[in-house]
N, C-alpha and C positions, 0 to 999 in steps of 0.2 A: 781659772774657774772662780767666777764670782760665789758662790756656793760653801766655797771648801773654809772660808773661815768662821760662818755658819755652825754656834754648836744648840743640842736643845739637849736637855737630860745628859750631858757631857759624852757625848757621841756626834758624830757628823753627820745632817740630814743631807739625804740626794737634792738632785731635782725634782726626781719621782715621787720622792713622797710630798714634798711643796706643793705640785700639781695636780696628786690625789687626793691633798685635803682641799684643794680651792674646787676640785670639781664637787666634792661630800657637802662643801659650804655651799652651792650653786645650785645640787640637787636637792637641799634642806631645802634653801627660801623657794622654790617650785611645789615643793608638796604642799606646803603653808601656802601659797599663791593660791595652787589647786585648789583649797580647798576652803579661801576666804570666800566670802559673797559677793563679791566682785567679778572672779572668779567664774563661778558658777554662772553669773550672768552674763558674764560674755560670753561660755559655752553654749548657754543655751541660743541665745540669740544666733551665736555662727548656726547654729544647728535649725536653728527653723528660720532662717533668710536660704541656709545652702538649698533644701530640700524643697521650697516651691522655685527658687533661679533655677535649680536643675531641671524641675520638672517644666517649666517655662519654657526653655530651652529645647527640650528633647520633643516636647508638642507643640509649640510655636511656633519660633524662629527657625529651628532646624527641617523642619515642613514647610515654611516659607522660605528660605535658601535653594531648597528640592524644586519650587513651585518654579522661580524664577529660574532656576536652572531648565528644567523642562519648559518653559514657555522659548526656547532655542531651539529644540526639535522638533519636528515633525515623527510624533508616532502615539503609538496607541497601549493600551493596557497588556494586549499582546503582540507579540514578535518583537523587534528590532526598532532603534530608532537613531533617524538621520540627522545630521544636524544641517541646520539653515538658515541661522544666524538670525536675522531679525526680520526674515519674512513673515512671520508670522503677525508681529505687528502692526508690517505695513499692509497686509490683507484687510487687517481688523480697521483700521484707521481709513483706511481709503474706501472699505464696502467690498471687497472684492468676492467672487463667489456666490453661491445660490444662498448663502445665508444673510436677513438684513439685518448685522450686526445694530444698527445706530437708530432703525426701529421700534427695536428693543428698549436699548437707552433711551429713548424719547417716550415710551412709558410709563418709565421711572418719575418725569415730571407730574405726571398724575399723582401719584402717590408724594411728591415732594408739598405741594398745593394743600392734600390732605392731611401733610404733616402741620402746616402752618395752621392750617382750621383748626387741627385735632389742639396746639400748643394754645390758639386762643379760646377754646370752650375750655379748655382746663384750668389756666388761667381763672378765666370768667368762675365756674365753678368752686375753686378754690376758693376765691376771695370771697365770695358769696356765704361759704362753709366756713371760712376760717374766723367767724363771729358770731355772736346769736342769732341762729337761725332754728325755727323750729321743723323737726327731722334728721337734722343735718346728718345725726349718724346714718338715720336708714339712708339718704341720699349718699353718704358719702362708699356705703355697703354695695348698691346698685351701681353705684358708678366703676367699684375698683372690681365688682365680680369679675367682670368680664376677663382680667388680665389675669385670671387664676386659671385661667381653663386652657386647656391645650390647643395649640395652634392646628392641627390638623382637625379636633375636632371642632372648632369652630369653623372651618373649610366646609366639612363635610352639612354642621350647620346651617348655613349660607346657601350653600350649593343645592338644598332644598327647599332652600326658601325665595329663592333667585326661579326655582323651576315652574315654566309653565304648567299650570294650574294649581299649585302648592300656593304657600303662605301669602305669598305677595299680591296675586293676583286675587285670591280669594279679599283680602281686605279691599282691595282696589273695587271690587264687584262690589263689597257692602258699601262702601264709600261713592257708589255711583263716578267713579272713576272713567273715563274711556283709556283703554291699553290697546286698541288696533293698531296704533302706528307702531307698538312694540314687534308687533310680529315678522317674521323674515323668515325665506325658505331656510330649513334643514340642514342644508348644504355647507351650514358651517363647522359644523361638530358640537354644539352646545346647544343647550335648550333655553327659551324663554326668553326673559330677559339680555343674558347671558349670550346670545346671539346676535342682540345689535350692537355692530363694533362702534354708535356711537356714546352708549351708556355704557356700555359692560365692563371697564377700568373707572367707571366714575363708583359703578356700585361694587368691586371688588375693593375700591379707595374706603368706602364706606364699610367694608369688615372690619378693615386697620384698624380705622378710625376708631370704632366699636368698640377693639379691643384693647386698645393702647393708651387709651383716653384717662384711662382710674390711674395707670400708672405715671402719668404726666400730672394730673390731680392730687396723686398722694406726694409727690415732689415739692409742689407748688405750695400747697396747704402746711408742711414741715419749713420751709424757707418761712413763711408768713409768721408762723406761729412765734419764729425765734425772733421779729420786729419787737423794738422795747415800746413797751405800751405807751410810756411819757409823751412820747412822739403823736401817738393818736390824742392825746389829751392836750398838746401844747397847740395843735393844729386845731383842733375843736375850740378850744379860748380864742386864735387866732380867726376865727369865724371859717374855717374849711369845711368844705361839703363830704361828701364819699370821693368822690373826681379826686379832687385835688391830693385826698389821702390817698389816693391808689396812683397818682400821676407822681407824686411831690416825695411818698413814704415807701411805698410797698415797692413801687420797677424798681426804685434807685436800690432798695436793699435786699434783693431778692435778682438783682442784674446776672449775677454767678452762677445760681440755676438756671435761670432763663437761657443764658446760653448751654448749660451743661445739656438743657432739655431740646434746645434747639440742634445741637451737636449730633445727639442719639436719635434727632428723627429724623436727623436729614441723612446720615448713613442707614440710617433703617430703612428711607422710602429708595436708596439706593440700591442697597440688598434684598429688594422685595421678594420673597420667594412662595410662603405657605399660600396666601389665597389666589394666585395663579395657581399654583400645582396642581393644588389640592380643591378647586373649585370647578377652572377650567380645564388642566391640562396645557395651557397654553394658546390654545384654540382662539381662533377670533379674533386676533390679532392683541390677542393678551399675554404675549411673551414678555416678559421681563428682563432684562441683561441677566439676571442670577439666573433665571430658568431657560434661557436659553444655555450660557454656560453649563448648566446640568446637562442639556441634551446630547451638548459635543460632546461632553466627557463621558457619558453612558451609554452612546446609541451603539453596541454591540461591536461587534466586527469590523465597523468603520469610526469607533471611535475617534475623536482628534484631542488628544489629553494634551499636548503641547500647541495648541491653539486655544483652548480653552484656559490652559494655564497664562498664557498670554491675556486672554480679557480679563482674569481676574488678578493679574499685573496691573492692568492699567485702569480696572477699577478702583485697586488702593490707589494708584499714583490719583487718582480725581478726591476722591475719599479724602487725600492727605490737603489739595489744593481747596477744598470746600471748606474744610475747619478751619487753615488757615486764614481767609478772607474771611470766615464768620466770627474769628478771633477779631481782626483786623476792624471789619464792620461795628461790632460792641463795641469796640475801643472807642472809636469814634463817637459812635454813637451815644458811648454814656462817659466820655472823658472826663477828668475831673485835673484840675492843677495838682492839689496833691494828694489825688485820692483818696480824699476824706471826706466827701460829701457829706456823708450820711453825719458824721462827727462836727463837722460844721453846723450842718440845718439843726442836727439837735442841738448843742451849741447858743443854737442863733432863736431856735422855741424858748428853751431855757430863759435865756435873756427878755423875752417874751413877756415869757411866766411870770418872771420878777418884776418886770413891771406894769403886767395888769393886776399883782396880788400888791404892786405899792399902791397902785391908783386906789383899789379897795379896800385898802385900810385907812389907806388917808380920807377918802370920801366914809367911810366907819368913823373917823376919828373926828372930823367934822359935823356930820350928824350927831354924833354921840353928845359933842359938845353944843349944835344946837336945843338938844333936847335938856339938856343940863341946865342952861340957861330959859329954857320954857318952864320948867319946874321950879327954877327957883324965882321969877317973876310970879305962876303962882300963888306960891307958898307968899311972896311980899303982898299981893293981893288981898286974901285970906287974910 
């Protein structure tokens, strides 16, 4: 027994007691741990990372695992459900059935067209605001209204002002406008405008647009503002216009939003849903892949939630491929060696700077001294 020659207080300690004071010394430094600020910060941090990961989790992910599990069956909200492996897929891929899956998604490019216009008046806009302009707040007020308002009721909005003899037309009539060619029989389920299948996704494109425009604007305008001003001041000595500062200063440093914004419209013109719904119904050949999805998955008795689960499978899988390549495109597009542009051209102003403020000292310093010498010729004069 290594132990037993062990003496403390002239008595022989066990093991037992060795090991119940190295635990007494192990739960000391713990309570002192507990209760440094160090400590503390890392409890709290485990504690509000755990609580939205879980919540993540439990609404996210865990509902998209369910999604693409049921896009394998065939079945409905009620009764039983079959499995059938990846028919469901190849229905949606190929066209099959009385539904036209890929008419829908062709759509979508409407709304993709009106994301790009919406991204370039915002742009426009911004920069326009992001300097002395007189209004600017009221302009920048009207502009972001729009995105404050609820998407159904700006549907509902539209939907009456899209209607034969409501808002639209009545301007059209003051405006000495001709709308005859607008008109078409009944027979489609919608009224007015709204009826000709070949404007009626150009002006449901134009609610979007409406709406989504401030919030593409108030992005733009936040990226701009945080450009360092030297840069507009070395480019102005450098003799640059507007162009050149919005081509040379603002894209390159403001490239990160630009895509973030690009990102967000282009899944938004994907996901279209409120002003089909809620305008048309769908009617007219204004289905959307989202609202069509809605139909399969709702229409009663003959729902198909495992075919629908399916499109909105292969909606993310496109979703996922689009950002990609519009990662891939930026890159390209605004490459830089070593990513510093922006640190460069200022850099490169700088250098600039310094030497159009030598050239005007030195031409100061030469006047200064022809004038030196005028004076004191002069005064020998005199």
């Amino acid at each position: 027994n290594p132990w037993a020659g062990t003496r403390c207080a002239g008595s022989r300690v066990s093991r037992e007691d060795i090991m119940s004071v190295t635990t007494m010394r192990r739960e000391d430094k713990f309570r002192k741990w507990r209760r440094s600020a160090s400590a503390q910060r890392t409890l709290v941090s485990f504690v509000f990372l755990t609580i939205p990961l879980i919540l993540l989790g439990l609404f996210t992910y865990y509902p998209l695992a369910k999604m693409v599990e049921y896009s394998f069956y065939n079945m409905g909200y009620l009764g039983g459900k079959t499995y059938v492996g990846l028919t469901n897929y190849i229905q949606i891929i190929r066209n099959e059935g009385l539904t036209d899956y890929w008419a829908a998604f062709r759509n979508s490019f409407y709304y993709m067209g009106g994301a790009v216009i919406q991204l370039i008046l915002a742009l426009f806009f911004a920069t326009a605001l992001s300097f002395r302009t007189k209004g600017a707040s009221i302009f920048k007020g009207f502009i972001f209204f729009p995105y404050l308002l609820c998407g159904i009721a700006v549907g509902f909005v539209f939907k009456y002002f899209f209607k034969e003899g409501m808002v639209l037309d009545t301007l059209c009539s003051v405006l000495h406008i001709n709308t005859s060619w607008v008109d078409l029989p009944e027979t489609l389920g919608v009224e007015g405008w709204l009826m000709n299948t070949k404007i009626n996704n150009i002006c449901l494109v134009f609610t979007s647009v409406w709406r989504y425009l401030g919030q593409n604007m108030v992005l733009f305008i936040g990226a701009i503002m945080s450009v360092d001003p030297n840069l507009y001041e070395a480019a102005e000595i450098d003799g640059a216009n507007q162009l050149h500062k919005f081509v040379h200063i603002i894209m390159p440093s403001i490239k990160t939003i630009i895509m973030l914004n690009l990102i967000l419209s282009i899944t938004g013109s994907l996901c279209a849903f409120e002003p089909p719904y809620v305008i048309t119904g769908g009617g007219a050949g204004t289905d959307t892949y989202f609202t069509l999805m809605n139909k399969l998955a709702h229409q009663g008795a003959s729902s198909k939630v495992g075919k629908a689960a399916a499109m909105a499978v292969i909606l993310l899988s496109i979703i996922f491929v689009v950002t990609i390549l519009q990662k891939v495109i930026f890159k390209i597009a605004f490459r830089d060696d070593n990513d510093s542009g922006i640190v460069r051209n200022k850099e490169k102003y700088d250098k600039q700077i310094a030497k159009k403020q030598e050239k005007l000292r030195a031409k100061y310093r030469v006047e200064t001294a022809d004038n030196a010498d005028q004076s004191t010729k002069g005064g020998d004069i005199q």
